[in-house]
C-alpha positions in Angstrom: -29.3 12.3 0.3 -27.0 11.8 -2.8 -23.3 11.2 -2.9 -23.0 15.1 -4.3 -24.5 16.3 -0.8 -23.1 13.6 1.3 -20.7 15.4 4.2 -17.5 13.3 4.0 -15.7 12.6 7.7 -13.9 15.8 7.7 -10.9 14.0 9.2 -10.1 11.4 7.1 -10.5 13.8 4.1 -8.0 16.3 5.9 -5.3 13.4 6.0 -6.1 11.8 2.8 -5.4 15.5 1.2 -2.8 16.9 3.1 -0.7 13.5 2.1 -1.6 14.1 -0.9 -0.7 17.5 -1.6 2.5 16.8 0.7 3.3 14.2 -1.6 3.0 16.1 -4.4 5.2 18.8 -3.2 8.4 16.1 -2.2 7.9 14.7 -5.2 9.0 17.9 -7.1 11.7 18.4 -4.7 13.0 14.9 -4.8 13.1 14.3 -8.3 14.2 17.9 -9.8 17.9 16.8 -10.0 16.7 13.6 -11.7 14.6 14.6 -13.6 16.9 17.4 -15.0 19.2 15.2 -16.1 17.3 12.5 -17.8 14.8 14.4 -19.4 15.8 18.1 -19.1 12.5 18.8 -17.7 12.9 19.6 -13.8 9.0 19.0 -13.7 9.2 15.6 -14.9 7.9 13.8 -12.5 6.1 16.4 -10.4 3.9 16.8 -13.4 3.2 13.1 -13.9 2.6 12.6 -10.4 -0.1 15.5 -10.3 -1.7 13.7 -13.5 -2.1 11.0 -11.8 -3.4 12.0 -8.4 -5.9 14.1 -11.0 -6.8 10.5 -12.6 -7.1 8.7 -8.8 -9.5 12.1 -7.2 -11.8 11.4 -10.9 -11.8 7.6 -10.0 -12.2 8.3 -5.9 -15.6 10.5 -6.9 -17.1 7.5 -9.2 -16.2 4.8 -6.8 -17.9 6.6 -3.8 -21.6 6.7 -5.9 -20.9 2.6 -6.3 -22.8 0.4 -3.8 -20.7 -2.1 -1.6 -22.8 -4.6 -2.9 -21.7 -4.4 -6.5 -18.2 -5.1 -5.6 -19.6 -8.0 -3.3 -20.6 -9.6 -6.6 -17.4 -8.7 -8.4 -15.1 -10.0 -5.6 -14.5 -13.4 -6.8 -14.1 -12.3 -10.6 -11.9 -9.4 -9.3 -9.0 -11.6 -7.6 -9.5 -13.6 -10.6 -8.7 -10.7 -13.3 -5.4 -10.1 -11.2 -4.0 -13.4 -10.9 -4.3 -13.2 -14.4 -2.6 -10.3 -14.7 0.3 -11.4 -12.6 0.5 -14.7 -15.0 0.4 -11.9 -18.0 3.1 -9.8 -16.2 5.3 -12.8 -16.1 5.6 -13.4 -19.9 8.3 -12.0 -21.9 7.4 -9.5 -24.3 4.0 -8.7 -22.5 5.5 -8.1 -18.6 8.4 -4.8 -18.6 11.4 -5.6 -16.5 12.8 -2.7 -14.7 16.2 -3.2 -12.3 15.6 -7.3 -12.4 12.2 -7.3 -11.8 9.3 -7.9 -14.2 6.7 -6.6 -12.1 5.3 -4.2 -14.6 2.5 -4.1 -17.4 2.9 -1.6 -20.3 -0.3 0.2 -21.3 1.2 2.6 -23.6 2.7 5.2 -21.6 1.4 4.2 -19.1 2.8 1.6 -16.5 0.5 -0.9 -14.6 2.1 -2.7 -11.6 -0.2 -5.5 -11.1 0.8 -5.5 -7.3 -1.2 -2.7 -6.4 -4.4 -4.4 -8.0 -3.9 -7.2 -6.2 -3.3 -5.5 -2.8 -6.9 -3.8 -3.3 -8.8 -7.0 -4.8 -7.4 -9.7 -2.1 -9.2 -7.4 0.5 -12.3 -6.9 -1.1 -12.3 -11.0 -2.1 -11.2 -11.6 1.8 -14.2 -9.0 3.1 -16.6 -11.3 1.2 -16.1 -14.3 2.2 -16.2 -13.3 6.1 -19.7 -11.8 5.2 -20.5 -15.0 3.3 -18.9 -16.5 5.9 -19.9 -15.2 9.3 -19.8 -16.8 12.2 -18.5 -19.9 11.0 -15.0 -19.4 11.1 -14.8 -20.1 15.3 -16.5 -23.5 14.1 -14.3 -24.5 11.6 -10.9 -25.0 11.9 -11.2 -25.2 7.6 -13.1 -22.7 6.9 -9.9 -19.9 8.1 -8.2 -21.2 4.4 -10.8 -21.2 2.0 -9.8 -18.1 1.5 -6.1 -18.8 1.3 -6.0 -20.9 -1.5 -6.6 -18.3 -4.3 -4.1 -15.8 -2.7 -1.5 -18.5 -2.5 -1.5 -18.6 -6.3 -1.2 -15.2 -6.3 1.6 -14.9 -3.6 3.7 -17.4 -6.2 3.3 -15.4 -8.5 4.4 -12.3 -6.7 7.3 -14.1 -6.0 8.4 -14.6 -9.1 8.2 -11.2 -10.1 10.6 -11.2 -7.5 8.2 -8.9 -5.3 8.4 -10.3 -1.8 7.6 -6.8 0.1 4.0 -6.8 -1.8 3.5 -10.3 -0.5 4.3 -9.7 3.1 1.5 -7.0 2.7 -1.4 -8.9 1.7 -1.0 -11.7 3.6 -0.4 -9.4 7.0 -3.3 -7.7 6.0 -5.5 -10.6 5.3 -4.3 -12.4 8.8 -5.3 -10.0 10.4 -9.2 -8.9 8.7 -9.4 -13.1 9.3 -8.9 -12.4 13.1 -11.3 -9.9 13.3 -13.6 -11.4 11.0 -13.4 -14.5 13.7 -10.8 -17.0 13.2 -10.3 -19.0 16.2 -7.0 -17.9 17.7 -5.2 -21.3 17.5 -5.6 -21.5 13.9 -4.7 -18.1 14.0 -1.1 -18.5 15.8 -0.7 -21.5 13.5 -0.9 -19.5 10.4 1.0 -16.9 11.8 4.0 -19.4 12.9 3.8 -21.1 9.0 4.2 -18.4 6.9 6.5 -16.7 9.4 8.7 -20.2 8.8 8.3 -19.4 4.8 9.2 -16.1 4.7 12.5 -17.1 7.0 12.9 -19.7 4.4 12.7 -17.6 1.4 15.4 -15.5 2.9 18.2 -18.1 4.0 17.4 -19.3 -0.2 17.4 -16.3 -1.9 21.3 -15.0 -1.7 20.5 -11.0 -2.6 17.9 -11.6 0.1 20.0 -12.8 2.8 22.2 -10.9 1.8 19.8 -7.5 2.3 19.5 -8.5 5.8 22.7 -8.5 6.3 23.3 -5.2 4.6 20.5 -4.2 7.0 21.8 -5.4 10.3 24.7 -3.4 9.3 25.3 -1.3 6.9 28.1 0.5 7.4 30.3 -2.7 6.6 29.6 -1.8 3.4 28.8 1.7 3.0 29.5 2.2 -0.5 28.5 -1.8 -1.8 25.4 -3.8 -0.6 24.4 -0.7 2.6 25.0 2.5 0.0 21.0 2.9 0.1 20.6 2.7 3.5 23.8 5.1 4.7 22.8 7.8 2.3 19.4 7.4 3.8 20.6 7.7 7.5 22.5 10.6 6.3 19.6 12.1 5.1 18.2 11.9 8.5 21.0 13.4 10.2 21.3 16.3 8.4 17.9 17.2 8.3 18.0 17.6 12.4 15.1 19.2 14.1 13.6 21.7 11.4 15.6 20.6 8.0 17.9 22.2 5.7 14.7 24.0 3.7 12.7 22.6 0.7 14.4 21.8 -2.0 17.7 22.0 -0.3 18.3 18.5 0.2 21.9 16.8 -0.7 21.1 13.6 -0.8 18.9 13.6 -3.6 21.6 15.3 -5.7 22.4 11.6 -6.9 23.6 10.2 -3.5 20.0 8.4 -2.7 19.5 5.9 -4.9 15.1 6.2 -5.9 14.7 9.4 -3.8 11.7 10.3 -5.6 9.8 6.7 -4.7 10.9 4.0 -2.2 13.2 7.1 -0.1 11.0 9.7 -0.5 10.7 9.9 3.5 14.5 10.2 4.2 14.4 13.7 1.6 11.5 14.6 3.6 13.2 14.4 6.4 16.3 16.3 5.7 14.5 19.2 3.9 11.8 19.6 6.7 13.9 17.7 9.2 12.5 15.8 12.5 9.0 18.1 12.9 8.2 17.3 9.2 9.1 13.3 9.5 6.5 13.1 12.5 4.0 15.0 10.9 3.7 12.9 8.4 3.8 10.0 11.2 0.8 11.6 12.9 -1.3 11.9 10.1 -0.6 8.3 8.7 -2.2 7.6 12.4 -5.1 9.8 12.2 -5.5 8.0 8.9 -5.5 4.4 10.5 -7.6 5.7 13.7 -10.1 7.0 11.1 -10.4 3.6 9.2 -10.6 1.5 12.2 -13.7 3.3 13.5 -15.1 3.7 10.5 -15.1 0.0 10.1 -16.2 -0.4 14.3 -18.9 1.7 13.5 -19.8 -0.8 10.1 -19.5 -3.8 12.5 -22.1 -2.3 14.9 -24.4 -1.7 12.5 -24.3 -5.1 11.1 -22.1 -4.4 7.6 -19.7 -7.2 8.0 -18.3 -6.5 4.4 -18.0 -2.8 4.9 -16.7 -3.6 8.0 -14.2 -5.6 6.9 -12.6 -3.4 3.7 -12.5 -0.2 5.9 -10.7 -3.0 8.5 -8.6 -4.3 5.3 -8.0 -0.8 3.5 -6.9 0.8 7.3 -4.7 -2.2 7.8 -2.7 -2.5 4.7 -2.2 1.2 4.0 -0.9 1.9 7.9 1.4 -1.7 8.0 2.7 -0.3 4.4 3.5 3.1 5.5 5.3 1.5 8.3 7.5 -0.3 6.4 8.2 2.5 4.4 9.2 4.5 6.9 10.9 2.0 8.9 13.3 1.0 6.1 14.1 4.9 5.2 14.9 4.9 9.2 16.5 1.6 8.5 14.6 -0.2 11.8 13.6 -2.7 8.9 15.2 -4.6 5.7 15.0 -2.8 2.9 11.4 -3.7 0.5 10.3 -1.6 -2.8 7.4 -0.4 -1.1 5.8 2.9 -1.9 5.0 5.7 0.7 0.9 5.6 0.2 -0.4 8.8 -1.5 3.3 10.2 -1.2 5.7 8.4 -3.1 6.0 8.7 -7.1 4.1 6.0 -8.8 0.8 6.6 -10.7 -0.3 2.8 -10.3 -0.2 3.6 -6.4 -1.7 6.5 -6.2 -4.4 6.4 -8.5 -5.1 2.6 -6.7 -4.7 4.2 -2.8 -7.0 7.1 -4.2 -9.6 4.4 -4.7 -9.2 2.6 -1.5 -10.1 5.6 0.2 -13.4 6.3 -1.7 -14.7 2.5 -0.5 -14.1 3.9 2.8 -16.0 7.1 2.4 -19.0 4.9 0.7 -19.0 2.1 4.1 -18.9 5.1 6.0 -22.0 6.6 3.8 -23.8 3.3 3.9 -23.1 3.1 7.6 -24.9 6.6 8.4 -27.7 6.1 5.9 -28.2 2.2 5.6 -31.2 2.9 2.5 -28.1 3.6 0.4 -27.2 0.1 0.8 -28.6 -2.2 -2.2 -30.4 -5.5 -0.4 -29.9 -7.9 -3.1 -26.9 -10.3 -3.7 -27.1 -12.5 -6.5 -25.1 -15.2 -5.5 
């Protein structure tokens, strides 16, 4: 059996497309207005989006025919390439700065944001070195930050950009595929305790940091200063109600919202297809999670502990970003640039989610039919 012929879990396909194509369609909605005015083309956006998810369903199909093993031997070089990237993304004149941020590389028309890249690599690096790794870790109270050392360069450098949300991220999600990969629990709580005592610190000496917290705790102090986002967001959500005010019907996004199209995309979702839409698209992000997980139980079973561990890493970090997502549109949670996965507009996060998912569908291949699996590593 071939990848061509390979039947692909039928749920995880469902949510992966139906995000998709929901994405696709709030996208439009979102940006019309935008769009309009900055480029008289209403389709702006919408258009680029759909080239883009075009691009990521191309690269999905290619990725699913590569062996796990190949990126096994490309892990290290991998995490490498983007912590060079981020050093690249730092220099003027080769990194783009957009709203105070240089988090961006230019590619022509195209726009590469070196974040995404890293978020995928750091798991596939992590997953390797628990299978290099395995069974050690309960030993050896070192061996939990081997791993560590490489993505604290690249969590420096993330904060430079300044891109604190991204950071938060990948080191969640690597916390927790160490836990499951092993780590004794006392090193565990330790880590979880220091960088918990960072981040705290990074916020009480960063100003526009502290004072986003405070913005967040409450925002109507300020409803038109430091909470403007987060009010027009709420607003969003309270006139959307039950069933919403209709697609494309939305007020907000009329230039009230503030990056309706991206970072808010759930608050237009949720006025124009009110409460039932908003938990829809909480249920599926779910399903999509539930789906990961077991595809990586049933890896671990069978003896795949670096299959096990990306479908651990790539169910982890897409669910924990969706959640902040959709908790700062709610505003249960400070405000971070994080995209919506598969939803929001961005063509670096799409086309780079798009991939994530095919390495799932090929553990789960590998994990139903084992002689796809290549035997030999070379290092």
């Amino acid at each position: 059996m071939n990848a061509a012929t390979y039947h692909f879990d039928r749920g995880l396909i469902f949510v992966a497309f139906a995000l998709l194509g929901l994405g696709l369609v709030m996208v439009g909605s979102a940006s019309i207005s935008m769009a309009a005015s900055k480029f008289d083309q209403p389709l702006f956006y919408f258009n680029r989006q759909l080239i883009f998810a075009i691009i990521g369903l191309c690269l999905a199909w290619a990725v699913v025919k590569v062996r796990l093993s190949v990126w096994r031997e490309m892990a290290p070089i991998l995490l490498l390439i983007g912590v060079i990237l981020l050093i690249l993304v730092l220099i003027p004149g080769i990194g783009r700065e957009v709203n105070g941020s240089r988090r961006w590389l230019s590619l022509g028309p195209v726009n590469v944001q070196v974040a995404e890249l890293i978020k995928l690599f750091s798991i596939i690096y992590v997953a390797d070195y628990l299978q290099r790794h395995h069974g050690q870790l309960q030993g050896s109270f070192f061996k939990v930050f081997g791993p560590l050392i490489l993505l604290a360069v690249a969590a420096v450098l993330l904060l430079l950009q300044p891109d604190m949300g991204s950071v938060v991220v990948i080191l969640s999600t690597v916390l927790a595929m160490m836990f499951l990969g092993g780590a004794r629990l006392d090193v565990f709580i330790a880590l979880i305790i220091s960088l918990g005592g960072a981040f705290a610190a990074l916020i009480w000496f960063a100003p526009y940091r502290m004072q986003r917290l405070q913005s967040f705790m409450d925002p109507w102090a300020d409803p038109f200063g430091s909470g403007f986002q987060l009010t027009q967001a709420l607003i969003a959500f309270g006139r959307g109600d039950w069933l919403g005010v209709g697609l494309g019907s939305s007020m907000q996004k009329l230039f009230y919202l503030p990056e309706a199209h991206t970072d808010f995309l759930y608050s237009i979702l949720a006025e124009e297809l009110g409460l039932l839409g908003a938990m829809s698209v909480l249920l599926l992000f779910l399903v999509f999670i539930w789906r990961a997980l077991s595809i990586g139980r049933a890896a671990e079973l069978s003896g795949q502990v670096f299959g096990s561990q990306i479908a651990y890493g790539i169910g982890i970090w897409l669910g924990l970003q969706a959640c902040v997502n959709m908790g700062v549109n709610m505003g249960v949670l400070p405000t971070k640039g994080l995209t919506l996965p598969l939803m929001s507009y961005g063509g670096s996060s799409l086309v780079l989610v798009c991939v994530a998912i095919a390495l799932l569908f090929r553990v789960d291949l590998e994990t139903r039919f084992p002689e796809k699996a290549a035997v030999r590593i070379k290092r």
